[in-house]
C-alpha positions as a printed NumPy array, in Angstrom:
array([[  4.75 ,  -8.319, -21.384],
       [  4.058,  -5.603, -23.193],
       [  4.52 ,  -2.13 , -21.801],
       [  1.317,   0.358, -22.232],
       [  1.512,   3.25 , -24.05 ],
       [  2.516,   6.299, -22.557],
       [  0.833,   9.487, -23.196],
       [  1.666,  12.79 , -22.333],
       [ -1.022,  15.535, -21.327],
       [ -0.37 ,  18.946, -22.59 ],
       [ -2.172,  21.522, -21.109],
       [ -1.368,  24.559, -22.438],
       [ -3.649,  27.471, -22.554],
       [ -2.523,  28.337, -25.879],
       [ -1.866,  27.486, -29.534],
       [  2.357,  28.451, -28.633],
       [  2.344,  26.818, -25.679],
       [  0.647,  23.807, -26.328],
       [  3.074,  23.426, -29.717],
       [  5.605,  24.086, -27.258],
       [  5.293,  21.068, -25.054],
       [  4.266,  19.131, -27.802],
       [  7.685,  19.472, -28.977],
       [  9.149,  18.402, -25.423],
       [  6.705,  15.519, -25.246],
       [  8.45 ,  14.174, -28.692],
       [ 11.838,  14.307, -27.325],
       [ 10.791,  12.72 , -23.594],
       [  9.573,   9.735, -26.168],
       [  5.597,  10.026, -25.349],
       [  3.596,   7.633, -28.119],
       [  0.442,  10.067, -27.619],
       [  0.126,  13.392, -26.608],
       [ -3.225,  14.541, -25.635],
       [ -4.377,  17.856, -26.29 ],
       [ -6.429,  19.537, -23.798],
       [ -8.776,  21.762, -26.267],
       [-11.069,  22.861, -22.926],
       [ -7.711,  24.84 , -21.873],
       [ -7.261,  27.195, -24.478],
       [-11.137,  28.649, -22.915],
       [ -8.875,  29.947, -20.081],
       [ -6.688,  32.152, -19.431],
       [ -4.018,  31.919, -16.608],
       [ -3.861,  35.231, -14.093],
       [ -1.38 ,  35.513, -11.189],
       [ -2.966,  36.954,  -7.692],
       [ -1.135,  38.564,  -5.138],
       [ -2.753,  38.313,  -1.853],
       [ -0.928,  39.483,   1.614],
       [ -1.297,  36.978,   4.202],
       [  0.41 ,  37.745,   7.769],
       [  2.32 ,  40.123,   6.436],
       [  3.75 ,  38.363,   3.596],
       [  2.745,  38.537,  -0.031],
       [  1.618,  35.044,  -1.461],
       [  1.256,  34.98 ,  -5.075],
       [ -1.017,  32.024,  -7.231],
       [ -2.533,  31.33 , -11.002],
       [ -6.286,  31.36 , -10.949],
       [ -7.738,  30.505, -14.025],
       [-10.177,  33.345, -16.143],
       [-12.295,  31.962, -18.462],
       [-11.858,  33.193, -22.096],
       [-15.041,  34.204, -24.232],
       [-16.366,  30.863, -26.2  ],
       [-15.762,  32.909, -29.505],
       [-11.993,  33.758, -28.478],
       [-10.968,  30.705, -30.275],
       [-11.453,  29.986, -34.095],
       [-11.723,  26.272, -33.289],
       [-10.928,  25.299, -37.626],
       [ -8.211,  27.568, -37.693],
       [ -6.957,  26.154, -34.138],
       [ -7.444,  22.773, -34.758],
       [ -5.473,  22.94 , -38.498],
       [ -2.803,  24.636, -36.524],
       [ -1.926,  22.065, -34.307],
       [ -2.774,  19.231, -36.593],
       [  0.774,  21.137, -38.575],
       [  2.399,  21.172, -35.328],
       [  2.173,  18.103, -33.7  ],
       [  3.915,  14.6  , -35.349],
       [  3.27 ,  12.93 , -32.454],
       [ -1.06 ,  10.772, -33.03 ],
       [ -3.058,  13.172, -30.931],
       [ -5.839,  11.899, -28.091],
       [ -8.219,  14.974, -28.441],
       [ -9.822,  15.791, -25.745],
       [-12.424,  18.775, -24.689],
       [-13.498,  18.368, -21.279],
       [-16.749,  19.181, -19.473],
       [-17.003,  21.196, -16.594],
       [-18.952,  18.1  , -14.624],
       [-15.834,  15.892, -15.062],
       [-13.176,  18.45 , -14.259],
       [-12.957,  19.843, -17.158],
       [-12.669,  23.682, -18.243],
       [-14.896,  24.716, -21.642],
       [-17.685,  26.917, -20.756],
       [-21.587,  25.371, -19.998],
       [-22.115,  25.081, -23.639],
       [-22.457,  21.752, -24.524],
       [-24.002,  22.06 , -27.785],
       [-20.617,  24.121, -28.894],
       [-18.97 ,  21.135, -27.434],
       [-20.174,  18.273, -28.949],
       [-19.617,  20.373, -32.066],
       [-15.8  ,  20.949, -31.428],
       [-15.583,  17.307, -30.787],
       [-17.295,  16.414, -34.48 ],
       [-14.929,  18.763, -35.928],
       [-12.034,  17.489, -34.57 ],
       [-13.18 ,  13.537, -35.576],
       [-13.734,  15.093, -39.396],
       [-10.239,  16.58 , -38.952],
       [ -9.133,  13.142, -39.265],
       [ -7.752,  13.248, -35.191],
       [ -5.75 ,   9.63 , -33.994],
       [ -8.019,   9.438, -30.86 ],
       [-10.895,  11.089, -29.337],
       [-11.954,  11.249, -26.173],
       [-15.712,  10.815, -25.318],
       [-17.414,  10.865, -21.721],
       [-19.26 ,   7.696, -21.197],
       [-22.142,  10.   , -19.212],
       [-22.112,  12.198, -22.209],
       [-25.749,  12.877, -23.975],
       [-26.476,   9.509, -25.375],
       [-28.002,  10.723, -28.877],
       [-25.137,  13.001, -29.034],
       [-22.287,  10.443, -28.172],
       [-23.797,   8.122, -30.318],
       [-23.228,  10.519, -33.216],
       [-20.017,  11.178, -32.253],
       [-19.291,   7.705, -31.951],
       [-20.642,   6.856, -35.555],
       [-18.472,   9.561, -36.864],
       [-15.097,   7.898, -34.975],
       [-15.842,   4.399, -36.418],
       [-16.395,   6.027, -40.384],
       [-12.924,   7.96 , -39.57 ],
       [-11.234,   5.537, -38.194],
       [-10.65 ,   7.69 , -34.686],
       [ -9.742,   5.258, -32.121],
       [-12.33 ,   6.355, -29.006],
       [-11.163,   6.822, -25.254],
       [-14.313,   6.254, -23.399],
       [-14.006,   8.272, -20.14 ],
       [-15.529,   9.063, -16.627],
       [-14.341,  11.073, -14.117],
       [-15.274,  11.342, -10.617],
       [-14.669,  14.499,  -8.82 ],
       [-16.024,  13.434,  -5.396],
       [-14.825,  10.473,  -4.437],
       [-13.683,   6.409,  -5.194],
       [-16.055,   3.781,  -5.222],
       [-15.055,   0.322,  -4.449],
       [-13.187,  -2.368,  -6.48 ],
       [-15.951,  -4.779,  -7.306],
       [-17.788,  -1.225,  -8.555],
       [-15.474,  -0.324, -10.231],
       [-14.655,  -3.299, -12.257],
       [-18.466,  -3.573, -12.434],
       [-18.514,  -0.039, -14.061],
       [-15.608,  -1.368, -16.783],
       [-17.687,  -4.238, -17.53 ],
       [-20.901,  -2.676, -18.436],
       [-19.509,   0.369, -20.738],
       [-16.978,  -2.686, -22.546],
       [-18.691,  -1.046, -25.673],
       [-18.554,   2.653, -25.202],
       [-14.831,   2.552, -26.684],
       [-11.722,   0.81 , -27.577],
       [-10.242,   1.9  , -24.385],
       [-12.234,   2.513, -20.647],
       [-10.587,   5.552, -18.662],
       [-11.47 ,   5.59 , -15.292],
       [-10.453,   8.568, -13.06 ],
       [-11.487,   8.911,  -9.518],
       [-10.629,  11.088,  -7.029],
       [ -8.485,  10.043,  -4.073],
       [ -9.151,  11.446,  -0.343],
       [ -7.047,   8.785,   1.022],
       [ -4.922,   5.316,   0.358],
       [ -8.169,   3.196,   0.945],
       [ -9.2  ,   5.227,  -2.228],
       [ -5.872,   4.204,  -4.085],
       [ -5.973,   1.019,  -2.897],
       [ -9.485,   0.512,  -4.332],
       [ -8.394,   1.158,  -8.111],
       [ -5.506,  -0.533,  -7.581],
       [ -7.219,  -3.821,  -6.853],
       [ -9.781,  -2.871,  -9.345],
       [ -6.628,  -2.978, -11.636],
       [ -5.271,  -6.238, -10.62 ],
       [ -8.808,  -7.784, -10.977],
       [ -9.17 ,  -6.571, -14.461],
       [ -5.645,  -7.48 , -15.606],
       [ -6.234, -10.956, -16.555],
       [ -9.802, -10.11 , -19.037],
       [-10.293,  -9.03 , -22.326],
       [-10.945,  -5.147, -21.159],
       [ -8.695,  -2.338, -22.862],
       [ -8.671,  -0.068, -19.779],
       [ -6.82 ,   2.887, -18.326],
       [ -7.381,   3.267, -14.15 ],
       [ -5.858,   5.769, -12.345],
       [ -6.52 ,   8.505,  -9.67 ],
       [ -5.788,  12.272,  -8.857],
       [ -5.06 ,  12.827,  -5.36 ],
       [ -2.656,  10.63 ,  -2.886],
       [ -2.104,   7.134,  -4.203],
       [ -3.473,   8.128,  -7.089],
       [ -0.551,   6.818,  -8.873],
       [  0.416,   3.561,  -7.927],
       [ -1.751,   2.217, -11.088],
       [  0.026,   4.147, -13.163],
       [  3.452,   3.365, -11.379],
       [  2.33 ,  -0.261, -11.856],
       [  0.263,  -0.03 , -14.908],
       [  2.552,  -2.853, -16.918],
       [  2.015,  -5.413, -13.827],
       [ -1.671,  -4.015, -14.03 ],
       [ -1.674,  -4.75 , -18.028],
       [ -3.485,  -1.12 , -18.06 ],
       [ -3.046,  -0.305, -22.084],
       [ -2.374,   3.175, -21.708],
       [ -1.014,   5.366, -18.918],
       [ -1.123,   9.486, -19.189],
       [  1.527,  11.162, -17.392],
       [  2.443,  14.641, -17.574],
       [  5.775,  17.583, -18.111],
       [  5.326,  19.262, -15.199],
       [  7.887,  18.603, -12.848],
       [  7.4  ,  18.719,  -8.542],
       [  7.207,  17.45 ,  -5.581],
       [  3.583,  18.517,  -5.11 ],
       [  2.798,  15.93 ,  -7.956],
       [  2.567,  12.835,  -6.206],
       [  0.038,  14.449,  -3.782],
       [ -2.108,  14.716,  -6.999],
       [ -1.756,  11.56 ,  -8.253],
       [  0.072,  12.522, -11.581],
       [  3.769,  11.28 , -12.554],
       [  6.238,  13.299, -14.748],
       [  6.706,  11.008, -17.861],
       [ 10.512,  11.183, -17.3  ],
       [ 10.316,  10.065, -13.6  ],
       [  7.916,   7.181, -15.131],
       [ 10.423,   5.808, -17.309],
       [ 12.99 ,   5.82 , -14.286],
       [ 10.407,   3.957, -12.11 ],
       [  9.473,   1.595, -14.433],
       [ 12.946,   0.989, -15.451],
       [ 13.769,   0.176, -11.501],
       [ 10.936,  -1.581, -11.471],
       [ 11.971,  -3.642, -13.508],
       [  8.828,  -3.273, -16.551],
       [ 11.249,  -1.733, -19.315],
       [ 12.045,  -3.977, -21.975],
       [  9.646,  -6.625, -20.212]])
């Protein structure tokens, strides 16, 4: 059985930073990094509120102007930086993402970085169809291998949907990421049966969830035969409430697990 690729998310909210953990991600062992383009549009800000007395301190996000970034000059920069094949990815505010309400500038970010000669690309399935067909043309010419994603910020549906979903966008990529947000373990439970269901078929897929549970089909992705499973550096105890997995604590799972070298 062959273990899925492992990719790690950076999410930097600069050029530095996301170089940074690039670095880290090579020497964790990550096969793909994916590079969160939508980040570098914010900029992180720590608050300072008083709350019964006691000062409590958080990051909220700013949002940068859509001109801060030179996205040629950006892009060549971390195309230098980064040895590691790169999942590009510029997310939409709909599906959690954080570049501003410009999708036109968007699309065009995403063409650039497909002409740039990028290892994957990452295109919503509920993207503008004439535009994500483009896009899509321009992947297959490159050779850009295309994660075709959906994210749900409201909720899971249920197994047979979801494997439904899978089944009817087979041709909107090489691989099918499904993320869906988890209010409880029915929710978690859901992808993970949509998993099992879809483990035996012909389907490249990626299922997963953000909230609790929403990582038992990563945990389990090589049982699941999910092809790829994204996992992050951040470190905490606050992660497994959000459904993500530190790709170090991944390896030790799947090692006790028994999955490595499988």
């Amino acid at each position: 059985m062959a273990l899925p690729k492992v990719c790690i998310v950076l999410d930097g909210n600069t050029v530095q930073d996301v170089l940074k953990q690039a670095e880290q991600a090579t020497a964790e062992g990550g096969e793909i990094v994916e590079v969160r383009f939508d980040k570098l549009y914010v900029e992180p800000v720590k608050v300072t509120v008083q709350k019964d007395g006691v000062d409590e301190t958080s990051t909220e996000y700013v949002a940068r102007p859509l001109d801060s970034v030179d996205v040629s000059t950006t892009i060549s920069q971390l195309k230098k930086g980064i040895d590691k094949p790169v999942l590009f990815t510029c997310r939409s505010k709909s599906e959690g993402g954080d570049f501003p309400d410009d999708e036109k500038a968007r699309i065009a970010i995403l063409k650039e970085a497909i002409l740039s000669g990028v290892s994957w690309i990452d295109l919503e399935i509920e993207m503008d169809a004439k535009s994500r067909k483009k896009l899509f043309s321009a992947a297959r010419k490159s050779g850009t291998t295309i994660v075709a994603s959906h994210h749900s910020l409201d909720s899971t549906p249920s197994s047979d949907e979801i494997v439904k979903f899978v089944e009817s966008n087979k041709d909107a990529g090489d691989i099918i990421k499904l993320c869906y947000t988890c209010r409880n373990y029915d929710d978690a439970l859901s992808i993970f049966e949509a998993s099992w269901e879809l483990k035996n078929g012909e389907h490249s897929y990626a299922l997963m969830g953000q909230g609790i549970g929403g990582d038992w089909a990563r945990l389990h992705a090589p049982k699941l035969s999910q092809n790829i499973v994204f996992t992050t550096l951040r470190r905490g105890f606050t992660l497994a409430d959000k459904g993500l997995i530190n790709v170090r604590d991944l390896n030790i799972a799947w090692e006790m697990l028994g999955h490595a070298g499988n």
